[in-house]
Backbone as CSV, one residue per row, in Angstrom:
resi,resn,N_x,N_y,N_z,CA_x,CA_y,CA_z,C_x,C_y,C_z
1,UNK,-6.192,0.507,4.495,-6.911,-0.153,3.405,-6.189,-1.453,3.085
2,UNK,-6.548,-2.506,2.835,-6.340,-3.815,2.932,-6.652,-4.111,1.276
3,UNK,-5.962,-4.688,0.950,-5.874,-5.348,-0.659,-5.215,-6.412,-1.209
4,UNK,-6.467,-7.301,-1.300,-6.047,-8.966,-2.364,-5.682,-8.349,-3.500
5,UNK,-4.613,-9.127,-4.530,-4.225,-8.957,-5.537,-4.144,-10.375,-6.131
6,UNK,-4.873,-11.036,-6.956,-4.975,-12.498,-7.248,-3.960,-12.679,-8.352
7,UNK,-2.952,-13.440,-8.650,-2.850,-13.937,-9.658,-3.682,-14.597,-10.828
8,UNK,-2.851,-14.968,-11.861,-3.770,-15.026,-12.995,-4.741,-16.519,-12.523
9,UNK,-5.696,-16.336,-12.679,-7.050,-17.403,-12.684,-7.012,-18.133,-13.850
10,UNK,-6.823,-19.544,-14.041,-6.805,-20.097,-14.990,-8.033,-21.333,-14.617
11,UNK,-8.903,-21.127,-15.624,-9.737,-22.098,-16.072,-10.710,-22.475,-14.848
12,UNK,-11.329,-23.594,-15.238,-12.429,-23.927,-14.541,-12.369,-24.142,-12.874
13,UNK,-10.906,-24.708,-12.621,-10.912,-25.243,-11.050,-10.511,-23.695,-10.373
14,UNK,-9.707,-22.606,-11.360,-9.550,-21.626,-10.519,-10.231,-20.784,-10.708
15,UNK,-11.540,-20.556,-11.457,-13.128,-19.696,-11.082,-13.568,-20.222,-10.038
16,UNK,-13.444,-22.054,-9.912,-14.627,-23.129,-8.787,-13.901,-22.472,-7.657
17,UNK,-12.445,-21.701,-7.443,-12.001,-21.641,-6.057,-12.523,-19.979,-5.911
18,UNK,-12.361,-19.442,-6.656,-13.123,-18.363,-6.475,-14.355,-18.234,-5.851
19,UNK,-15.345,-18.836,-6.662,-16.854,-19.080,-6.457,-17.092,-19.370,-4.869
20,UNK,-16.343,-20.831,-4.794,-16.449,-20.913,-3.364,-15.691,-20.565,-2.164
21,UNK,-14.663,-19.733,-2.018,-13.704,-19.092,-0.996,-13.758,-18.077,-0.642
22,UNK,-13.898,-17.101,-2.287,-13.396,-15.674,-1.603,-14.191,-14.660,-1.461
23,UNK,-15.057,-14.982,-0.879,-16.136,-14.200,-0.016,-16.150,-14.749,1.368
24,UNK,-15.410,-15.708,1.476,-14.857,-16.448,3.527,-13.830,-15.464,3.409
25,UNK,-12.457,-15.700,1.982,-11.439,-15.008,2.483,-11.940,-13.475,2.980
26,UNK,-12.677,-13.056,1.836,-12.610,-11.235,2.425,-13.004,-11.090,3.581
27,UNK,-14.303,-11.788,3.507,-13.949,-12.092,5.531,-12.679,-11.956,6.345
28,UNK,-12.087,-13.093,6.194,-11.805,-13.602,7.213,-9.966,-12.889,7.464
29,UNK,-9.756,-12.051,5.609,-8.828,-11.212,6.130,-8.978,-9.818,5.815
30,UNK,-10.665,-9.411,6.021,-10.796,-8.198,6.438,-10.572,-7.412,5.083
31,UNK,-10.816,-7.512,3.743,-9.936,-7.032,2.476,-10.951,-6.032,2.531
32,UNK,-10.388,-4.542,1.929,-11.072,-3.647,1.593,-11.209,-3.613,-0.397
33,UNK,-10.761,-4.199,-0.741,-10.697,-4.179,-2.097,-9.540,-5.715,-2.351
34,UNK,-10.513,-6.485,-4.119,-10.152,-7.663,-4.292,-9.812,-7.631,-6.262
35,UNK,-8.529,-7.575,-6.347,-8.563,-7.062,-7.945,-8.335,-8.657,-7.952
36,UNK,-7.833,-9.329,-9.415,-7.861,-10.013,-9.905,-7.567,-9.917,-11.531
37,UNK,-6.388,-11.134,-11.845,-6.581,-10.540,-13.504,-6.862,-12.274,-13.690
38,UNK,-7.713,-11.688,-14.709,-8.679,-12.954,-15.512,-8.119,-13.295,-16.606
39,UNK,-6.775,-13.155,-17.114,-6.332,-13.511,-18.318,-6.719,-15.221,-19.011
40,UNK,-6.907,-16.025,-17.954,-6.602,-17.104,-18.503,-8.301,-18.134,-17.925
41,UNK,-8.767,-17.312,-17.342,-10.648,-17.705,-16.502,-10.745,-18.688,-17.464
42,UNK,-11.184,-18.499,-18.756,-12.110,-19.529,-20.005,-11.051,-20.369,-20.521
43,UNK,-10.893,-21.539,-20.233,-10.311,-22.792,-20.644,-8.870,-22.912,-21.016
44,UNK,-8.484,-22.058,-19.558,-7.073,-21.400,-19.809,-6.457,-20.633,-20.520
45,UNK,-6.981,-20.105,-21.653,-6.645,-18.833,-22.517,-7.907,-18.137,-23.132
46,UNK,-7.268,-16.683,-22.251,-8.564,-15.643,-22.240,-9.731,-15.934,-21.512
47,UNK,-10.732,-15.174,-21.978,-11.742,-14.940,-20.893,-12.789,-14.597,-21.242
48,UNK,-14.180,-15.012,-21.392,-15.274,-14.962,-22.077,-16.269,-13.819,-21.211
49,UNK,-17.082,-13.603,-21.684,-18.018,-12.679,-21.042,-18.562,-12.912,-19.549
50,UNK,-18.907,-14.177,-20.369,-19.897,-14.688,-19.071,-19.034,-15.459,-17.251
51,UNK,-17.500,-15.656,-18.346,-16.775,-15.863,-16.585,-16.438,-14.621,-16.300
52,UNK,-16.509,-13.691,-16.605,-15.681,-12.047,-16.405,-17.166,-11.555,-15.407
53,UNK,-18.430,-11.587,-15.811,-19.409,-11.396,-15.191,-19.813,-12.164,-13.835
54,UNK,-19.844,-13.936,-13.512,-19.426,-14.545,-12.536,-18.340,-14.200,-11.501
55,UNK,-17.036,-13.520,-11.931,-16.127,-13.660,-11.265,-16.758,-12.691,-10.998
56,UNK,-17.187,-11.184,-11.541,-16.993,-9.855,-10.482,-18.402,-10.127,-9.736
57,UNK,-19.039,-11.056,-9.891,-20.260,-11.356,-9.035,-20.079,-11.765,-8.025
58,UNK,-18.704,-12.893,-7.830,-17.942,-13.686,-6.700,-17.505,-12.928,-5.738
59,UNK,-17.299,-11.404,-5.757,-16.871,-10.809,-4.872,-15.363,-9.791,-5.423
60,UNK,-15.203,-10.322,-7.137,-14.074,-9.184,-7.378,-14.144,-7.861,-7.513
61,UNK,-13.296,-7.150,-7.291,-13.945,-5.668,-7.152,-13.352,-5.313,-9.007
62,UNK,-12.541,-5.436,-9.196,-11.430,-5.230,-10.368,-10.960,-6.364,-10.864
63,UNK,-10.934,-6.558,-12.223,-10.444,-7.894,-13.286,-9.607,-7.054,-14.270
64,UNK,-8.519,-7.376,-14.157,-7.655,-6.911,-15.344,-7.076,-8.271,-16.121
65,UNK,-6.458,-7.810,-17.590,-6.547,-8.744,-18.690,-4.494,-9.089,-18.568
66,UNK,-4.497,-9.416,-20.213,-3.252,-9.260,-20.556,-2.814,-9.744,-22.368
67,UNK,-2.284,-10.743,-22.385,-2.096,-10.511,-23.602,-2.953,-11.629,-24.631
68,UNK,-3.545,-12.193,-23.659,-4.868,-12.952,-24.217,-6.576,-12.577,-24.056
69,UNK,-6.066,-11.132,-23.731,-7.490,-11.356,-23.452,-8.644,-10.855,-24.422
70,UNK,-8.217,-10.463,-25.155,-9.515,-10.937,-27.012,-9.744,-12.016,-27.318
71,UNK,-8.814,-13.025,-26.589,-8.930,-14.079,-27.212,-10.375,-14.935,-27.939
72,UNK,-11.391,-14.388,-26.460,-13.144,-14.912,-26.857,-13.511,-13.523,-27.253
73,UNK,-13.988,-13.638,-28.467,-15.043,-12.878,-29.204,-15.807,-11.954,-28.520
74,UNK,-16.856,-12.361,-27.599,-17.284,-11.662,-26.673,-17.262,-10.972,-25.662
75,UNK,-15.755,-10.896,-25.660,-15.412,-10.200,-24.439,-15.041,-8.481,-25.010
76,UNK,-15.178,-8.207,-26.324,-14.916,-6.925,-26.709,-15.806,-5.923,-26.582
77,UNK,-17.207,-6.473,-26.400,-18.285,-5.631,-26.443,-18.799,-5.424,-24.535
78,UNK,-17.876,-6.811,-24.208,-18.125,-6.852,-22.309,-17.234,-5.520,-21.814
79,UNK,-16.201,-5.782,-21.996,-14.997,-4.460,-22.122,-15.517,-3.477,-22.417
80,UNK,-16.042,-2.738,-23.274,-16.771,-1.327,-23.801,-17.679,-0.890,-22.326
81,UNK,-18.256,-2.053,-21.811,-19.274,-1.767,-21.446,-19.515,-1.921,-19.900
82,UNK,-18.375,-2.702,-19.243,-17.800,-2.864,-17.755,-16.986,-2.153,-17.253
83,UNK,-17.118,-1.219,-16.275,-15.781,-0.425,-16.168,-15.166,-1.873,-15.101
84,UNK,-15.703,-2.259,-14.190,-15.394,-3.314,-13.528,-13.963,-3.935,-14.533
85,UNK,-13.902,-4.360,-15.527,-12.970,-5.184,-16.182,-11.939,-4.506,-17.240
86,UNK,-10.590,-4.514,-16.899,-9.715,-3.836,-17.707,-9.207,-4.570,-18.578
87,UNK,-8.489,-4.132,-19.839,-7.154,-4.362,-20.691,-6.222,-3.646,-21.045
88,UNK,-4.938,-4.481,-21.079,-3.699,-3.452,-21.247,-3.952,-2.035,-21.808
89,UNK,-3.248,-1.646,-21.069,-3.537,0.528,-21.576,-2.703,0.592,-22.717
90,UNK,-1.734,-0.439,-23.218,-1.048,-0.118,-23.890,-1.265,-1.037,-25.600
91,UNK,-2.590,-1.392,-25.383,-2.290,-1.860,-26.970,-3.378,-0.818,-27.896
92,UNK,-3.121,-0.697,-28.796,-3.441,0.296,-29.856,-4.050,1.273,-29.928
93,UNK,-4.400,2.155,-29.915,-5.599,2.750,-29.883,-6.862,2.243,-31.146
94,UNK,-8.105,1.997,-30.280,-9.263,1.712,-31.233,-9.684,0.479,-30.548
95,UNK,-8.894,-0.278,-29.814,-9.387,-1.355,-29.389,-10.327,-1.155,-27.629
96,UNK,-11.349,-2.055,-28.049,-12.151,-2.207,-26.978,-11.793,-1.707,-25.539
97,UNK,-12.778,-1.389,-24.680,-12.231,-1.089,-23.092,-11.324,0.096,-23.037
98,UNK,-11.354,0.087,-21.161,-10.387,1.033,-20.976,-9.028,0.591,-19.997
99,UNK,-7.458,0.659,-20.644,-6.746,0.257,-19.494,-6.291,0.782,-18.357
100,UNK,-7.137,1.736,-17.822,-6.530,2.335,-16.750,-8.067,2.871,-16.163
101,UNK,-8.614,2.920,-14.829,-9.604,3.501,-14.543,-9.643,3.823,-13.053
102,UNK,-10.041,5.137,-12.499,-9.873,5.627,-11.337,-11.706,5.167,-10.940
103,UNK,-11.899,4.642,-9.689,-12.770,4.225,-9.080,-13.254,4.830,-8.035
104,UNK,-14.286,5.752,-7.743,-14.744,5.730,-6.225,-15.761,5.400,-5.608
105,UNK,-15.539,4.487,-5.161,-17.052,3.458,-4.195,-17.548,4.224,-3.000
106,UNK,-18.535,4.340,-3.208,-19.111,5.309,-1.778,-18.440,5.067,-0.304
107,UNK,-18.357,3.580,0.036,-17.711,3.475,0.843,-15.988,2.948,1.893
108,UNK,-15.326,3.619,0.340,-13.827,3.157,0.670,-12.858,4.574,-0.164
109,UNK,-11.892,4.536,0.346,-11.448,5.924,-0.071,-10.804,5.687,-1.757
110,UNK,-10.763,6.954,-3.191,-11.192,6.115,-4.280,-9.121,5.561,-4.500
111,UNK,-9.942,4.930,-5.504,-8.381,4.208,-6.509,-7.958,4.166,-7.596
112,UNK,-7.391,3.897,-8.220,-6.851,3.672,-9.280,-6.619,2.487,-9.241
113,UNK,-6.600,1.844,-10.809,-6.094,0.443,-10.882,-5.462,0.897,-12.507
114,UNK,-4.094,0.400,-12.841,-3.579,0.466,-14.276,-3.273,-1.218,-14.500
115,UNK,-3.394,-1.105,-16.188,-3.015,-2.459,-16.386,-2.603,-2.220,-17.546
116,UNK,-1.040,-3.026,-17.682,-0.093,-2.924,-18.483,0.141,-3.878,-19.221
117,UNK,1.031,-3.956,-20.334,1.386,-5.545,-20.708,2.995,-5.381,-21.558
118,UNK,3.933,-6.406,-20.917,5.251,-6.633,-21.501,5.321,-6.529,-23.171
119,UNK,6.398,-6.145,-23.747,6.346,-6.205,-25.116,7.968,-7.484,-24.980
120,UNK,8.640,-7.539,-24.082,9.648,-8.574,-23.821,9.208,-9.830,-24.298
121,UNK,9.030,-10.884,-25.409,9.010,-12.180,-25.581,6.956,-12.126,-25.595
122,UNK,6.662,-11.220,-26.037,5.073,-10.996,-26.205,4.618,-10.246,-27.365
123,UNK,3.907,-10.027,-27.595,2.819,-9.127,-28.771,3.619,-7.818,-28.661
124,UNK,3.508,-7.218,-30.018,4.519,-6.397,-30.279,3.151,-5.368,-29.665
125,UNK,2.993,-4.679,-28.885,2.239,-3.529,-28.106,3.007,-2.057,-28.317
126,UNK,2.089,-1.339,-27.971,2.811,-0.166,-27.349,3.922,0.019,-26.260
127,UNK,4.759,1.354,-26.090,5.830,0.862,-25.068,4.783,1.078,-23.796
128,UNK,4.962,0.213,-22.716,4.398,0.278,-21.606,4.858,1.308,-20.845
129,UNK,6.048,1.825,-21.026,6.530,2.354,-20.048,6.484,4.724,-20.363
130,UNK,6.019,4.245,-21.798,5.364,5.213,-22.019,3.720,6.175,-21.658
131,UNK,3.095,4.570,-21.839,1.682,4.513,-21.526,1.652,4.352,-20.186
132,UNK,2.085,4.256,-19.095,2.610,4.615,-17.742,2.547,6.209,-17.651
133,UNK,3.326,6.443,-18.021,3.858,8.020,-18.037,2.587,8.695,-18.124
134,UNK,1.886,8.493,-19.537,1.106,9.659,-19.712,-0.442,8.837,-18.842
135,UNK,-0.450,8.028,-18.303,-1.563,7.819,-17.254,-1.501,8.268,-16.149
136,UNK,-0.216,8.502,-15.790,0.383,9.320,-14.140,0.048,10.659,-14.405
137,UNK,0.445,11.259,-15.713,-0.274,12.716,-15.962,-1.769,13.030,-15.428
138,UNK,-2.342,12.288,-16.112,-4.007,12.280,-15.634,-4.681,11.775,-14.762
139,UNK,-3.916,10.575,-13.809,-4.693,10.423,-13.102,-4.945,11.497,-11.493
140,UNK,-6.278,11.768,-10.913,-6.388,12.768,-10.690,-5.438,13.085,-9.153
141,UNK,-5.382,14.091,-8.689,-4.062,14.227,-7.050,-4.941,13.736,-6.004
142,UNK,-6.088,13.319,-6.449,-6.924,12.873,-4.897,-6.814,11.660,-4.843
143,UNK,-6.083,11.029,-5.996,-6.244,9.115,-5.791,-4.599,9.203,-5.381
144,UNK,-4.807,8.554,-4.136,-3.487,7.884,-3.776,-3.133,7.187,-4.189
145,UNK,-3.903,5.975,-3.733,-3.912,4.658,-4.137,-4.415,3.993,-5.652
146,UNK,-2.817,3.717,-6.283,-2.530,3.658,-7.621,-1.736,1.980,-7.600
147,UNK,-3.031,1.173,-7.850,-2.430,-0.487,-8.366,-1.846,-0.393,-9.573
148,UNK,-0.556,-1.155,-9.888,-0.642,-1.848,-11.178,-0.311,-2.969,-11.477
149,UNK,-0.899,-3.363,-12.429,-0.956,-4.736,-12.882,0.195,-4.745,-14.422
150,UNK,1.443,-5.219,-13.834,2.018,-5.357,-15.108,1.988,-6.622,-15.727
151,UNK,1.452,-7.211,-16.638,1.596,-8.446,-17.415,2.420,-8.449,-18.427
152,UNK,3.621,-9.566,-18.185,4.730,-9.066,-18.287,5.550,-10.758,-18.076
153,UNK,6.369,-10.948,-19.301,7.048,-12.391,-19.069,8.793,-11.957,-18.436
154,UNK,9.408,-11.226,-18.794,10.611,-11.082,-18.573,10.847,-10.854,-17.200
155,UNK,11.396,-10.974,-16.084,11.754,-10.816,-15.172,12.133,-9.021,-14.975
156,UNK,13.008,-8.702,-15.837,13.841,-7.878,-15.909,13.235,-6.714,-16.428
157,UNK,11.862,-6.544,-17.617,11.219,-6.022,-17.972,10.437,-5.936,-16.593
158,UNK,9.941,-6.393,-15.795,9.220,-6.101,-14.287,9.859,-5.804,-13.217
159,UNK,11.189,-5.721,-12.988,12.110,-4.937,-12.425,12.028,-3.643,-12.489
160,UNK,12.437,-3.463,-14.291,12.553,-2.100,-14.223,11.458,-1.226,-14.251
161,UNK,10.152,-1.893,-14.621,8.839,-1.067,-14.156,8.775,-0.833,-12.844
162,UNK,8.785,-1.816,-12.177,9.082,-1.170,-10.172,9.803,-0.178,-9.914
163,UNK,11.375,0.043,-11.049,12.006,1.000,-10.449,11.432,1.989,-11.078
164,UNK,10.717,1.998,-12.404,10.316,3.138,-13.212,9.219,4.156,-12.554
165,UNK,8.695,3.559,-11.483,6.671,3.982,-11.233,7.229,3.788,-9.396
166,UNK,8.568,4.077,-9.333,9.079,3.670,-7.740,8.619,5.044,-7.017
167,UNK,7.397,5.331,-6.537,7.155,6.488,-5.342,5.894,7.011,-6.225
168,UNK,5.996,6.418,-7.315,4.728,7.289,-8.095,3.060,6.944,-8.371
169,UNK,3.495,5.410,-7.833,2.068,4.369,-7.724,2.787,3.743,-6.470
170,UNK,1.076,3.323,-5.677,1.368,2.295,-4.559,2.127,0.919,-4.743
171,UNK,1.457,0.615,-5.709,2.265,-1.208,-5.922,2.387,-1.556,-7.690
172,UNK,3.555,-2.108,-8.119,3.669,-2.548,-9.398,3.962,-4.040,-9.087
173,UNK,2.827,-5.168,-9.728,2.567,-5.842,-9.609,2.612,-7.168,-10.501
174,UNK,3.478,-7.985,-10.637,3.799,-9.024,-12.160,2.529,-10.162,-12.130
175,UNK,2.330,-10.137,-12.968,1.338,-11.347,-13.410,1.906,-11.677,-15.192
176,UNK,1.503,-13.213,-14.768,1.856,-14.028,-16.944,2.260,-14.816,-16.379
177,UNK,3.220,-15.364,-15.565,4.014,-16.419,-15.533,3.579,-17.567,-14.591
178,UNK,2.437,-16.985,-14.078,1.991,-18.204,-12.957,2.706,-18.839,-12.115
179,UNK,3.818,-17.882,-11.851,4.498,-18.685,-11.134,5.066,-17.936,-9.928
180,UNK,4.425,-17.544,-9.056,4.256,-16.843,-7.411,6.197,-16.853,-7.000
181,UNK,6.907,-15.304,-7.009,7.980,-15.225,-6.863,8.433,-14.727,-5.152
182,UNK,9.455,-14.820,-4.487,9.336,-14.798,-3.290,10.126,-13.565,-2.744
183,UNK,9.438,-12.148,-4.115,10.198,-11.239,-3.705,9.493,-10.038,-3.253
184,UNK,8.646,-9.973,-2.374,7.587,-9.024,-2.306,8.620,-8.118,-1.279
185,UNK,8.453,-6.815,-1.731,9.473,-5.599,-1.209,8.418,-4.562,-1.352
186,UNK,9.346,-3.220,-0.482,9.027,-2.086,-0.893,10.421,-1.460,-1.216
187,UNK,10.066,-1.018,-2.622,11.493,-0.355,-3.395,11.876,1.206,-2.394
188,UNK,13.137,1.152,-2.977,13.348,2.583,-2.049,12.252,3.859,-1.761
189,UNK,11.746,4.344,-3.331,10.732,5.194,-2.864,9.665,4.921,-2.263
190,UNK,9.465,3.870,-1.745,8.090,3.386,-1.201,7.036,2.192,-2.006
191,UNK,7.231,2.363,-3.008,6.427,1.342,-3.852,6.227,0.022,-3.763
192,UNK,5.348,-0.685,-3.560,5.572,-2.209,-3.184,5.648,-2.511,-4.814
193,UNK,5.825,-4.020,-4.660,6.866,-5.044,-5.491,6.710,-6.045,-5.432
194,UNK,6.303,-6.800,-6.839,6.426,-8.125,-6.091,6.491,-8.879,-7.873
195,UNK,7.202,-9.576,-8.372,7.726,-10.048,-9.660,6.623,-10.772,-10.277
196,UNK,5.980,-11.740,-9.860,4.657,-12.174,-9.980,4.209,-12.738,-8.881
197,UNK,2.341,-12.723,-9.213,1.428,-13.184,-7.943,1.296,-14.515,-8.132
198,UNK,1.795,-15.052,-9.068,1.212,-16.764,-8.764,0.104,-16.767,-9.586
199,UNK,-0.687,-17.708,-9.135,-1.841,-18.372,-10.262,-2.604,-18.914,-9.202
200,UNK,-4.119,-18.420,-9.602,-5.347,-19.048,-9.122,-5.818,-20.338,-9.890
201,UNK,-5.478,-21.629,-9.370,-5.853,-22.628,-10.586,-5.387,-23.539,-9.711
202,UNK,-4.925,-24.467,-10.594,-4.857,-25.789,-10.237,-3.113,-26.051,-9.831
203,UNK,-2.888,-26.681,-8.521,-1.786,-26.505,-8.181,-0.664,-27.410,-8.589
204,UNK,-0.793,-28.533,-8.442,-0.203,-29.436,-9.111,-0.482,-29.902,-10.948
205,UNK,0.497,-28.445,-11.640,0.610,-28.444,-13.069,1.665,-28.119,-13.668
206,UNK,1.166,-27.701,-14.519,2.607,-27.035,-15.362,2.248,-25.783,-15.888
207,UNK,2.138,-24.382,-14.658,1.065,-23.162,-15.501,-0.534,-23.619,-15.341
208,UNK,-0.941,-24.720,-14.729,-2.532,-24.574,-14.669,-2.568,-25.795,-16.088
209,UNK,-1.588,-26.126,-16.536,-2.214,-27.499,-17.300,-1.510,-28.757,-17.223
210,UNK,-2.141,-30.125,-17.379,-2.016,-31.337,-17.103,-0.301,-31.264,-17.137
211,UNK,0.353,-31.443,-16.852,1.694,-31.996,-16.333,2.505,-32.991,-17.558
212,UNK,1.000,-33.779,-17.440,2.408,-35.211,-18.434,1.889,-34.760,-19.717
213,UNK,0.731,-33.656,-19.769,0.787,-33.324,-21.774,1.987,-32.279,-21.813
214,UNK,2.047,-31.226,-21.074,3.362,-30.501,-20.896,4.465,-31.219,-21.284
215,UNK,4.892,-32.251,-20.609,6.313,-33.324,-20.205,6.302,-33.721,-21.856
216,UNK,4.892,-34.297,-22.615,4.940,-34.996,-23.859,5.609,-34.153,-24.986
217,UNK,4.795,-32.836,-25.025,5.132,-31.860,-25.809,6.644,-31.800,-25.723
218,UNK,7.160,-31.065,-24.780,8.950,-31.214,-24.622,9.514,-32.153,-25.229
219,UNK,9.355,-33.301,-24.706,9.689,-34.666,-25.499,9.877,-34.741,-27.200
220,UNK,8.408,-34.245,-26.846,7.977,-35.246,-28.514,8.479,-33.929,-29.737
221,UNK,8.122,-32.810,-29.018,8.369,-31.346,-30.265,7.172,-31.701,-31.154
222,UNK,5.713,-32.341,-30.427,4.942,-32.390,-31.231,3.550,-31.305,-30.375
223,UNK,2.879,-31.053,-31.756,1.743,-30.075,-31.023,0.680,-30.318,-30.468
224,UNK,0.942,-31.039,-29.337,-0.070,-31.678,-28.177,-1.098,-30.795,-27.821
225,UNK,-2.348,-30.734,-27.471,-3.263,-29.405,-27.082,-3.237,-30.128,-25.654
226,UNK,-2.935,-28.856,-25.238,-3.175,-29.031,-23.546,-4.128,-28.825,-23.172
227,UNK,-4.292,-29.799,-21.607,-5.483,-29.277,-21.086,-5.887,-28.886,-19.897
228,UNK,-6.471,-28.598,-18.752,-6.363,-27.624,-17.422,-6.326,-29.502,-16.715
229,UNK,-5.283,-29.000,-15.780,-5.077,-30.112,-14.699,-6.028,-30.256,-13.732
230,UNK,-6.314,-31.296,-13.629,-7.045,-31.745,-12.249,-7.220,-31.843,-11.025
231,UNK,-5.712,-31.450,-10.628,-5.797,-31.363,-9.647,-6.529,-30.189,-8.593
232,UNK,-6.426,-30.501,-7.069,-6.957,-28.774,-6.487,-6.648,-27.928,-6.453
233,UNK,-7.117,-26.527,-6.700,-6.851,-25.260,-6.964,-6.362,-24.732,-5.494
234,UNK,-5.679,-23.882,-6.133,-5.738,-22.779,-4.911,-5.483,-21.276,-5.506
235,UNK,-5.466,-20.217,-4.499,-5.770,-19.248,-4.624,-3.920,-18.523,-4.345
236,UNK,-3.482,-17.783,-5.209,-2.178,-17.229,-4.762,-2.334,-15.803,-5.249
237,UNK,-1.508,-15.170,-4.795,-1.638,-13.428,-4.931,-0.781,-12.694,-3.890
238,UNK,-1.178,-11.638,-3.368,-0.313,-10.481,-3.350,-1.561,-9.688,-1.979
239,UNK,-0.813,-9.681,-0.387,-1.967,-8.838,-0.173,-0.961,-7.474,0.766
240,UNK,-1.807,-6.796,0.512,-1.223,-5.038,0.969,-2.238,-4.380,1.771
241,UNK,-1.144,-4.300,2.580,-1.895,-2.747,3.890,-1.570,-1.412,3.020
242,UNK,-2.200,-0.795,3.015,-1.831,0.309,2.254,-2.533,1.306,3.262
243,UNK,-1.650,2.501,3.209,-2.564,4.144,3.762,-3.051,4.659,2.866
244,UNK,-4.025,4.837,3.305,-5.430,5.424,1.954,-5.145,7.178,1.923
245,UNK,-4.893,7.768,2.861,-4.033,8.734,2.779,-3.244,9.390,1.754
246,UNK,-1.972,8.342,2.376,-0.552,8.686,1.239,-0.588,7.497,-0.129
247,UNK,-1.843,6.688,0.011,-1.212,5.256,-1.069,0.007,4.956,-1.000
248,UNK,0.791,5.377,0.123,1.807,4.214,0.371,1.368,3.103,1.277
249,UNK,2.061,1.620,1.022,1.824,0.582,1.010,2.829,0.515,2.439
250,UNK,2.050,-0.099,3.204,2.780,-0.432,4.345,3.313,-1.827,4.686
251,UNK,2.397,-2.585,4.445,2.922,-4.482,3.972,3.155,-4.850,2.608
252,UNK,3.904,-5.758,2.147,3.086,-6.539,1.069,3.969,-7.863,1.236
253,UNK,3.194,-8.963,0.900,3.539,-10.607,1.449,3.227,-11.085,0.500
254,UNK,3.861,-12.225,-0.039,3.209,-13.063,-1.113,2.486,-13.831,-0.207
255,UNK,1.188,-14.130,-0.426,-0.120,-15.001,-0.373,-1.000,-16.202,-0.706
256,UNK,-0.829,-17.132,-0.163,-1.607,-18.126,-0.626,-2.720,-18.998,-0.117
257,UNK,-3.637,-19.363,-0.657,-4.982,-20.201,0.052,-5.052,-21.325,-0.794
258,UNK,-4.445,-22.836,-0.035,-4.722,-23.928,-0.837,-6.738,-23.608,-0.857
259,UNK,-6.607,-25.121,-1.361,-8.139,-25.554,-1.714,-8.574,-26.199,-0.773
260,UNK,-7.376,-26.885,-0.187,-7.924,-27.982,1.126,-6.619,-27.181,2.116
261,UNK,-6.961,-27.105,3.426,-5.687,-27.151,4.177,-4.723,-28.594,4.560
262,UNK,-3.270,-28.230,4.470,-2.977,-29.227,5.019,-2.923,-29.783,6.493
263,UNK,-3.291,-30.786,6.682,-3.847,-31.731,7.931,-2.577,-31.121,8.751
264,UNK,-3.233,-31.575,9.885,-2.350,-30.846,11.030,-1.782,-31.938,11.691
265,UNK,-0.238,-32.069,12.494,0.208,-33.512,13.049,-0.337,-33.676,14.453
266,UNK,-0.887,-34.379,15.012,-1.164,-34.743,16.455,0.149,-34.640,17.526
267,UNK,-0.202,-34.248,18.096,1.146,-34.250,19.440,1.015,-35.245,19.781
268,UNK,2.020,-36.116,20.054,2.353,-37.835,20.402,1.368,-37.692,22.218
């Protein structure tokens, strides 16, 4: 079983790379399943109904959130009502959606997908590493294959979830930081690993926004509103061979698809 894992999608240029790529990519690398977390889809923070509905139209199989993702109004009643689209398992009880959901598609063997969120330098949540625990209780012995999506700023807080969920889920997976780390492993018990997937968006930024309003803000210590960079997107993430079998993970590589390829040199 073959599995894209997208980093966070920010804003308009990284839905436009969606829209138009990744239905070549699943092609062209054969993916049996394409999660994705949408934290940042609608104008770089959070995620509105109507891009959460586009994207899983684009070809996502799974959209998980994080710590923005109430941010649009409308996405609480989309949540209730999509199993397609998750939010953290771990914030309150009473709030919208479900964060954890076992899937079986007629034609792929079924899954699990969990989605978590850091309380390290974030929204004071539930402990994640609790709400872990009692989701491994229930989820059922026929799903091997157990994603998670930890959203999650601390480095060290996503460490120790890899070692925490090490043999007990296929892959624990960092997303928040947009910033694609170059440590994709499998931990001793088997579990793949990987600190974060990077960011679907715009490549030349700061996080998916303009650069010199970033640079100003620092500067100035004044409250500049940022805005999504211009430049071309690309696509970064996380992809895994996994045995549908055992849900152990047999590859995992950090991943990337500019927007344009770069030109190739001529032999003299």
């Amino acid at each position: 079983m073959r599995i894209l894992f997208l980093g966070d999608i920010v804003g308009r240029p990284g839905r436009a790379i969606v829209f138009e790529r990744l239905r070549q990519v699943r092609r062209d690398l054969r993916c049996d399943l394409v999660v994705a977390n949408g934290e940042n889809a609608s104008g770089g923070i959070g995620i509105t109904a109507k891009s959460a509905r586009q994207l899983l139209d684009a070809g996502i199989d799974v959209l998980t959130g994080g710590n923005h993702v109430f941010r649009h109004a409308d996405i609480g009643p989309f949540l209730a009502g999509e199993a397609r689209m998750l939010r953290p398992a771990n914030y309150p009880p009473g709030a919208p959606g479900l964060g954890w959901r076992v899937y079986r598609p007629a034609d792929r063997p079924p899954f699990a997908v969990i989605n978590l969120l850091g309380r390290v330098f974030m929204h004071a949540v539930d402990c994640p590493f609790r709400a872990a625990e009692a989701i491994l209780a229930e989820v059922p012995a026929d799903v091997a294959v157990r994603l998670v999506d930890f959203h999650a700023e601390a480095t060290s807080e996503k460490k120790a979830m890899g070692y925490f969920l090490d043999g007990r889920v296929s892959a624990v997976l960092g997303t928040h930081t947009h910033v694609q780390t170059a440590d994709a492993q499998l931990l001793p018990r088997g579990t793949a690993y990987l600190t974060d997937c990077g960011m679907t968006g715009p490549a030349a930024s700061a996080l998916g926004m303009d650069p010199e309003e970033v640079v100003s803000r620092y500067r100035t210590a004044l409250p500049i509103r940022f805005t999504i960079s211009k430049s071309p997107p690309e696509m970064q993430g996380a992809l895994l061979d996994v045995d549908a079998a055992t849900g152990k993970v047999v590859t995992i590589a950090a991943w990337r698809h500019p927007s344009q390829p770069p030109p190739t040199e001529e032999t003299p």
